[in-house]
C-alpha positions in Angstrom: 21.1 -24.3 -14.5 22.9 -27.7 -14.6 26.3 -26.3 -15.1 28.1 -24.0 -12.8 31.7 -22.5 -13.5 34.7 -23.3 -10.7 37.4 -21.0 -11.9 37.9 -22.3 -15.5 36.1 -25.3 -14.9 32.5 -26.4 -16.2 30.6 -29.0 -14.0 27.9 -31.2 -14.7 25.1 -32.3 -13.2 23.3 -35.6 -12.9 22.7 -37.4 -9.6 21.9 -40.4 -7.9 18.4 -40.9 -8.8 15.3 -41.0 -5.7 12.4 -43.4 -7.0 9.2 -43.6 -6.8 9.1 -46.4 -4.3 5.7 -47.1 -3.0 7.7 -50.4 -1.1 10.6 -50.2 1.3 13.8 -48.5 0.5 13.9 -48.0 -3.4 11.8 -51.5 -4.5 9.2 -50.0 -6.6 7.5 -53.3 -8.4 3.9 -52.0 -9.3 3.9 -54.0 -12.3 0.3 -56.4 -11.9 -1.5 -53.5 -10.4 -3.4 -55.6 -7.3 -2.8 -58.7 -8.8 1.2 -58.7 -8.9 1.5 -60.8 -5.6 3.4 -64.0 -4.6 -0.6 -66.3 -5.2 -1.0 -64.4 -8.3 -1.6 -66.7 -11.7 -0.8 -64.3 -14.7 3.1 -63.6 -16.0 4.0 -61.2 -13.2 4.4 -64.2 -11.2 7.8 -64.4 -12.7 8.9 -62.0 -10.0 6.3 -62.3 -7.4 6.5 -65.9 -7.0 7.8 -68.5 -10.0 5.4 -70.7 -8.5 2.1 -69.3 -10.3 3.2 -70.1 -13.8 2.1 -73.5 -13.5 -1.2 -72.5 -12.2 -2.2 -70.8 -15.6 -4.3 -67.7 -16.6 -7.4 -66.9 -18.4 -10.0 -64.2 -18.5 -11.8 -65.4 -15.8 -10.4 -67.5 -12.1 -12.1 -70.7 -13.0 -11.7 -71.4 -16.2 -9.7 -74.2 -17.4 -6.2 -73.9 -19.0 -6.1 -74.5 -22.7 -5.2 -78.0 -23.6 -2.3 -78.5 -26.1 0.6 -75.6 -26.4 -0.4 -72.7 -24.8 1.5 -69.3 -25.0 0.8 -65.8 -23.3 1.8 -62.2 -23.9 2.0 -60.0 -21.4 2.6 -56.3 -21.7 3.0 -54.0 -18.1 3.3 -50.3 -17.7 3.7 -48.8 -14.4 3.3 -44.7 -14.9 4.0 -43.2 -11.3 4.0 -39.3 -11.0 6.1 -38.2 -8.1 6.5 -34.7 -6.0 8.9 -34.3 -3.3 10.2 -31.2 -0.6 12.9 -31.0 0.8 13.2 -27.9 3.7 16.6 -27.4 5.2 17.1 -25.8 8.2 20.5 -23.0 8.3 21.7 -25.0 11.6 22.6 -27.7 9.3 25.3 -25.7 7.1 28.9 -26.9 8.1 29.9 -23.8 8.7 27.4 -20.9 10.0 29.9 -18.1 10.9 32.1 -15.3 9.9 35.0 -15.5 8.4 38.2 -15.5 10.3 40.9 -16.4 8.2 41.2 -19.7 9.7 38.3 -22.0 10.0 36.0 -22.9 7.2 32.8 -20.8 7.1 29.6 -19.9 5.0 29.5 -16.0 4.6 26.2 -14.7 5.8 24.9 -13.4 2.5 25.2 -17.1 1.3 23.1 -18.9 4.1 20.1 -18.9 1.6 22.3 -21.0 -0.5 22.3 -23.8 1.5 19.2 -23.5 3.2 15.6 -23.3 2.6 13.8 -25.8 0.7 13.5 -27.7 -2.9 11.3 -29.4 -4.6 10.9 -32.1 -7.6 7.8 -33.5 -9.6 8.7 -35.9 -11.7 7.2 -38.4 -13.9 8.6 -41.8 -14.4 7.4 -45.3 -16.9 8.6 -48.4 -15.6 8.1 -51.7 -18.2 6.9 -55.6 -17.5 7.1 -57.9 -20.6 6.4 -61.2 -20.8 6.2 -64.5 -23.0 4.6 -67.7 -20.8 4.0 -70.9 -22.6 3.5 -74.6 -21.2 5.4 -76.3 -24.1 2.3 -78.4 -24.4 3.0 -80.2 -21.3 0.4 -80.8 -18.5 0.6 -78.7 -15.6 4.0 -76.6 -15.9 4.7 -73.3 -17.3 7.2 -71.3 -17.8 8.4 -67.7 -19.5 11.2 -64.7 -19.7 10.5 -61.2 -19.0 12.5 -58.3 -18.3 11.4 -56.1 -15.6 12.7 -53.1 -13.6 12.0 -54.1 -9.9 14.9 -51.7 -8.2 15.1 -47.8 -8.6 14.1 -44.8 -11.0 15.1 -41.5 -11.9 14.8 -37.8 -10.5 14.7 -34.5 -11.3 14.9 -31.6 -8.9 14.0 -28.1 -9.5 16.4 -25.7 -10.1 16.1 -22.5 -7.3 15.7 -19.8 -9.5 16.8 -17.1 -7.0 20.1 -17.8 -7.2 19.9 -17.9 -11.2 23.2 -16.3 -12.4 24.9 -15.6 -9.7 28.3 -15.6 -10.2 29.7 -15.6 -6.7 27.8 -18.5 -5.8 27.0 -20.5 -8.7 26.1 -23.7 -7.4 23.5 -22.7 -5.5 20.9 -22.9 -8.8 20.9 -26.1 -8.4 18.7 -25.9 -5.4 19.9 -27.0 -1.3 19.6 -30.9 -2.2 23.0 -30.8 -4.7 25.5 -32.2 -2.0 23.4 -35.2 -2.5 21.3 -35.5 -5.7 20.6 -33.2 -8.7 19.1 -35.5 -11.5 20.0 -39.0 -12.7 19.4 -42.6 -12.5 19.7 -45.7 -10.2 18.2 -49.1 -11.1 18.5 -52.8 -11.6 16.6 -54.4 -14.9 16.0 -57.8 -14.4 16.3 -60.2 -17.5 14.4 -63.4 -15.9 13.8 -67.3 -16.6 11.6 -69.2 -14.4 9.5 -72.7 -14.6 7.3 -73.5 -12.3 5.3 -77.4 -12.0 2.3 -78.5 -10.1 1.7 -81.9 -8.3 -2.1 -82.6 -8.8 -1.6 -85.4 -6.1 -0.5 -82.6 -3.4 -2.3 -79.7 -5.3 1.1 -78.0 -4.6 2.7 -75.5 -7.4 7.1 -75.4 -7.4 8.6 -72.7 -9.1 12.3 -71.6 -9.8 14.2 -68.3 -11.5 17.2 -67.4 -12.6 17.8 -63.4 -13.2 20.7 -61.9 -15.0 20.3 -58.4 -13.4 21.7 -55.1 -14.6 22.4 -52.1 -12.0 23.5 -49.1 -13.0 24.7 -46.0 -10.8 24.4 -42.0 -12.7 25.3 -39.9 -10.2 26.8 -35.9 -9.9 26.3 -34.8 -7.1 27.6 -31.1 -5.6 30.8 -32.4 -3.7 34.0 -30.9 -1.8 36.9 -33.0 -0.6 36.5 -32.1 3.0 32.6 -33.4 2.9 31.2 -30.3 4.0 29.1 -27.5 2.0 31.3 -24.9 2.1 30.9 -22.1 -1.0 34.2 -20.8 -0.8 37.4 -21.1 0.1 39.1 -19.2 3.1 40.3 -16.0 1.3 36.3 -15.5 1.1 36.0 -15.1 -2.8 37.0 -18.4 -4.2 34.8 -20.8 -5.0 35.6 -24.2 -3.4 31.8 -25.7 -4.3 32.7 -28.4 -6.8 31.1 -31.3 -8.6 31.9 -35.2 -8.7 29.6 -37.5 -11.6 29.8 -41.1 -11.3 29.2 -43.4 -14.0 28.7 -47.2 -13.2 27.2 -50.7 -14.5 27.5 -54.3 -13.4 26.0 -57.4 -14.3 24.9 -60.2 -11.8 23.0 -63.2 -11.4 20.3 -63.7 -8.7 17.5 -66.7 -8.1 14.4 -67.0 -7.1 12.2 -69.8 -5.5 8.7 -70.3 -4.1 5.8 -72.7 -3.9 2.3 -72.1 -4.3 -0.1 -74.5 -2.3 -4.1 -74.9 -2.5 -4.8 -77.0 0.5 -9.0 -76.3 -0.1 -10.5 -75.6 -3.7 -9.8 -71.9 -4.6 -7.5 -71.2 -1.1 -4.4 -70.9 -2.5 -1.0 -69.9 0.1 2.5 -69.1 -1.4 5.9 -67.9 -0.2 8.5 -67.1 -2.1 12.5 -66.2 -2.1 14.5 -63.5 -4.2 18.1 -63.7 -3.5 20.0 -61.1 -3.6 21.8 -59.6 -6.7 25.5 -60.9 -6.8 24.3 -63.3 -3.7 25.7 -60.3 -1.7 28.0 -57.4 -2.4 27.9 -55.9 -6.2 30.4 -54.4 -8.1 29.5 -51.6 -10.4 32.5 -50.6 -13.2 32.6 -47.0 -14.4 34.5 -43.9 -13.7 34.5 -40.7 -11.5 34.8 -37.5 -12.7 35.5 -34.6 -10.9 35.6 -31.0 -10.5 36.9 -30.0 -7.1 38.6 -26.7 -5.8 40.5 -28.3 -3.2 41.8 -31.3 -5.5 42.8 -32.0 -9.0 40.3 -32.8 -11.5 40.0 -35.5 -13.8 39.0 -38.8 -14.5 39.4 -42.3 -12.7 38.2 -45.6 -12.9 36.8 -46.8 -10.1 33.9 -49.6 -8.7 31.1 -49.1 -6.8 30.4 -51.7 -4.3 27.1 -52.1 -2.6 24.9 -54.9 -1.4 21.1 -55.3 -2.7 18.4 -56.8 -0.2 17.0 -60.2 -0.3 13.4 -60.3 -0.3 10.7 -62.9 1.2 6.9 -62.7 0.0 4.1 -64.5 1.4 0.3 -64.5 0.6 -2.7 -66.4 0.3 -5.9 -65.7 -2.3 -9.2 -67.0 -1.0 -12.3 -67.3 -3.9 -14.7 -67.8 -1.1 -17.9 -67.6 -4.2 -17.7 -67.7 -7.9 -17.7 -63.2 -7.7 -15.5 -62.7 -4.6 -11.8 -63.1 -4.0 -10.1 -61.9 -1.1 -6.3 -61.0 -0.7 -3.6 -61.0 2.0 0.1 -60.6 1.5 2.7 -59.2 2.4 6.8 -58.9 1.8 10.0 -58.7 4.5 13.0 -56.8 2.8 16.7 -57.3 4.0 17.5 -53.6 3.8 19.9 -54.0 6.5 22.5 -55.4 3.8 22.4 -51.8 2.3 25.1 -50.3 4.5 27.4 -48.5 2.2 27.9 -47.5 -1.7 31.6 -47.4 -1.4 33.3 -45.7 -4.3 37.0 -46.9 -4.6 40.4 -46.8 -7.1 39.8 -49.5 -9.4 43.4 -50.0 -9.3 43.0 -51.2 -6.0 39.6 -51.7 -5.3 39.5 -52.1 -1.4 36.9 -50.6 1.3 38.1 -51.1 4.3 36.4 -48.3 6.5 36.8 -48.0 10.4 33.4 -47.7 11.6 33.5 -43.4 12.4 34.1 -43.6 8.1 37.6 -43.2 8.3 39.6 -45.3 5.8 41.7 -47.6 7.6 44.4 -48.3 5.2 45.0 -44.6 4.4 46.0 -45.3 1.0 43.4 -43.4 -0.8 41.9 -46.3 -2.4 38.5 -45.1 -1.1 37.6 -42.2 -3.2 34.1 -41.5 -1.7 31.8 -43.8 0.8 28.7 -43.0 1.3 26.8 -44.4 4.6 23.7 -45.6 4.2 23.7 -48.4 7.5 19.6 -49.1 6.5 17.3 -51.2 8.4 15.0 -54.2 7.4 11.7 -53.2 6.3 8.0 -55.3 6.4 5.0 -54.5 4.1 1.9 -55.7 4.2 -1.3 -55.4 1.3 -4.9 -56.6 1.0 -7.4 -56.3 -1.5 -10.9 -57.7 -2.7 -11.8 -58.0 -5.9 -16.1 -58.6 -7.4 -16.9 -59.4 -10.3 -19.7 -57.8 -12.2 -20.0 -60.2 -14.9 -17.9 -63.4 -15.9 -15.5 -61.1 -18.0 -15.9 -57.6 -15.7 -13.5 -57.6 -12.3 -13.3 -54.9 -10.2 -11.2 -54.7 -6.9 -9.5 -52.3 -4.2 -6.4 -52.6 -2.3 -4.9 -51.0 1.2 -1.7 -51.7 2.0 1.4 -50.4 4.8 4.8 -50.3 3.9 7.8 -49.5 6.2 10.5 -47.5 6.9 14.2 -48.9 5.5 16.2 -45.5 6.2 17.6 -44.3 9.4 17.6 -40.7 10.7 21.3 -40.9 11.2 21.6 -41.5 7.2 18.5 -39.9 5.5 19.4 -37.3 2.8 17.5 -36.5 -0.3 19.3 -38.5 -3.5 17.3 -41.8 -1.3 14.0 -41.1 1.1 11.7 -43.1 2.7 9.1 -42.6 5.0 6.0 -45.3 6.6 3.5 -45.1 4.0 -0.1 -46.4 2.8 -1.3 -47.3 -0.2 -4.8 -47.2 -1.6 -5.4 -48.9 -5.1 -8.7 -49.3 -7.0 -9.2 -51.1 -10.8 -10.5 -53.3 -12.8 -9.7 -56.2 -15.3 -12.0 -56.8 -18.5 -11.8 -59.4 -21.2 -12.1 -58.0 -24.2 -12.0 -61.9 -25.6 -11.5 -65.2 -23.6 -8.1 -65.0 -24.3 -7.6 -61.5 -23.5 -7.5 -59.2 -21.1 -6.9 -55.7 -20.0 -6.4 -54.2 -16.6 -6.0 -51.3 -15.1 -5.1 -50.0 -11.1 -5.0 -46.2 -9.7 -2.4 -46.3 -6.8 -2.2 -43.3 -4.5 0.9 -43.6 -2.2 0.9 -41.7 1.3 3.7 -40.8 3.1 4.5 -40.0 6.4 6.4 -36.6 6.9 9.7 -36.6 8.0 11.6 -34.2 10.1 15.2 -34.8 11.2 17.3 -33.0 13.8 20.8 -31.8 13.0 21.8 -33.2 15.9 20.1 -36.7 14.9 22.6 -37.2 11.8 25.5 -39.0 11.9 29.0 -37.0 11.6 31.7 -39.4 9.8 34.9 -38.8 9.0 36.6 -38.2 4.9 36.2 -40.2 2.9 33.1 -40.9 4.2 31.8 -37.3 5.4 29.0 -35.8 4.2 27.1 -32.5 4.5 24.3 -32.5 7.5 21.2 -33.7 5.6 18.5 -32.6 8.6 15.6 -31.0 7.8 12.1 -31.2 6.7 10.9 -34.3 3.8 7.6 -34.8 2.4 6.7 -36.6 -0.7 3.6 -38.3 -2.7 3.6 -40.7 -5.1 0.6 -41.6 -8.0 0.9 -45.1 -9.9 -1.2 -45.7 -12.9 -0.7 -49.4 -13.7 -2.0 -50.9 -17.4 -1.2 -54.5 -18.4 -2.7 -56.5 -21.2 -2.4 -60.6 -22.0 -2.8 -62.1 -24.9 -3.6 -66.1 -24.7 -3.1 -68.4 -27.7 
């Protein structure tokens, strides 16, 4: 059931989307499978690090770039297949007591509709493309791709016990609706990059420019008041309503890094990716809502937020002509991600006190949502053999942290501290092409959160308590191909 009735009024529900992030916070670049990293060579460096175009690719590491023009198509597909739990306790409803005319309250019969747990499995295709060429000139490169490096969708289960119920509707869409039903949340990157290397100092300089899209989907079960009340006061009413958000922005980011090789086949690199908008975004769109304590309709609005910058760092050692050894690792700003603040577009200020209030008490804050993450480390290595010149195998382990705070975890955005194991292979099926594969299985960390451990803000900002019980697991199939000419 993804409609529920609220008197005379239909709602509808889509949400903001969880991902199948197997990075901090909702970063889920897979695309390169274990060789998408800031010392990598092949087209992915576009993202990783702009500094590897000019280092060039072939079938095998030691080859020598092509003289002349030289072009490369590059196709990526990251296929991730993701299940998630979500257990909620009863001591987190808002109100878990008889009625009594007066105060808000969940009758007793009703507990199981806001408690108990829910569960997705979803599966979700993210894209890489590519074209690299060197325009003929001696070592420099340089290429567009489009790429999906933020976000993903999500699809919770319905809870079929509550299946046609008509004095509590909403609850068929499971315990996780005040946050997230089903829906989308990403930012497609449309990049440029060039990259040069100075034989002399056998060091690689590499620069982007990214016209990124976001967009924001969101319904999400919603009352004015923030909590999860199912009715009104008189008992029978329903007061459960619905709010879907619609939002897209445009902005420009850039991105940086060098690429040194201070021994033959050593090769170290950092790079820089700025965040989207150089700091807070602002997503147009509108707000429509269904609510029994407020009048329903449509606004304009903006979403503001702020993206993470993110710092890479790595270094690729060839240490014979059938080993290579990998170390990198990445540093996310999270900590930038503090609020997605829904406001009037009319006037588009969000100016919060810091228990969530609004300050100006204008109602130009429609919704704010807290989200007041932390900065996040990861950290991967791998080894690759190869078999023959045009057979590579390899394996991966790798640690990712923890961007999202107890105080502000719910289930439209988890994250736990998770591991990553990754095995694959790359074969030339030419010398100017190549296929590759990875397997990555992502393991998390359960999660369990106190009610007492979650931060109570005030409207517009107040939310229902989102303790409880998380567990997820995440599978990434990665398959690229590159076509040299």
């Amino acid at each position: 059931m993804r409609r529920i009735i609220l008197g005379t009024a239909a709602g509808l529900a889509t949400t903001l989307a969880a991902q199948p992030a197997s990075a901090s916070g909702f970063l889920a670049a897979r695309f390169g499978g274990e060789h998408g990293h800031p010392t990598t060579s092949n087209p992915t460096a576009m993202y990783y690090n702009p500094a590897g175009l000019a280092l060039g690719s072939t079938y095998n590491k030691y080859d020598r770039k092509k003289e002349g023009w030289n072009f490369s198509l590059y196709l990526d597909g990251s296929f991730a297949y993701r299940t998630a739990t979500y257990e909620r306790p009863e001591e987190a409803i808002s109100n878990l007591r008889e009625p009594n005319g007066s105060d808000g309250f969940t009758p007793l019969d009703a507990v199981g509709a806001n408690s108990g747990e829910a569960t997705l499995g979803d599966f979700i295709a993210s894209p890489f493309a590519a074209v690299t060429t060197n325009f003929g000139l001696e070592n420099f490169g340089a290429g567009v791709a489009v790429y999906v490096p933020f976000g993903g969708v999500a699809s919770w289960d319905e809870n079929e016990d509550w299946e046609g119920n008509a004095r509590y509707p909403g609850a068929a869409d499971g315990v996780q609706r005040w946050w997230t039903m089903d829906g989308r949340i990403q930012s497609l990157y449309v990049t440029g990059a060039a990259a040069y290397q100075i034989p002399a100092l056998r060091l690689s300089v590499g620069v982007g420019v990214n016209a990124v899209q976001s967009t924001v989907h969101t319904i999400r079960a919603r009352n004015l008041d923030g909590s999860d009340d199912l009715v009104l006061e008189d008992g029978t009413t329903i007061k459960e309503g619905r709010s879907y958000l619609d939002t897209s922005g445009w902005d420009l980011s850039l991105s940086g890094g060098v690429i040194w090789e201070p021994v033959d086949r050593l090769w170290v690199g950092v790079s820089y990716q700025s965040q989207p908008g150089f700091g807070e975004m602002v997503l147009d769109g509108t707000l429509d809502t269904v609510l029994a304590d407020g009048q329903p309709g449509v606004t304009d609005v903006e979403l503001q937020q702020e993206l993470p910058d993110v710092w890479r760092f790595g270094a690729r050692w060839q240490f014979d002509r059938q080993w290579e050894a990998r170390l990198f690792g990445e540093y996310a700003r999270w900590s930038v991600f503090d609020r997605q603040c829904i406001v009037n577009a009319a006037n588009a200020e969000c100016d919060l006190a810091e228990n969530g209030a609004e300050i100006t008490g204008d109602g130009s804050v429609i919704q704010n949502i807290p989200r007041n993450w932390d900065d996040a480390f990861g950290l991967r290595g791998g080894v690759s053999y190869w078999f023959t010149q045009r057979a590579e195998g390899y394996i991966g382990l790798g640690y990712d942290g923890n961007a999202v705070p107890d105080e502000t975890l719910d289930p439209a955005l988890i994250d736990m501290t998770k591991y990553t194991l990754a095995i694959g292979g790359e074969f030339a099926l030419a010398s100017n092409w190549v296929l590759s594969g990875t397997f990555t299985q992502v393991i998390y960390n359960e999660r369990n959160v106190e009610v007492e451990d979650v931060t109570t803000f005030e409207a517009p900002s107040a939310q229902p308590n989102a303790a409880g019980r998380y567990n997820q697991s995440v599978s990434v199939l990665n398959v690229y191909t590159q076509y040299t000419f």
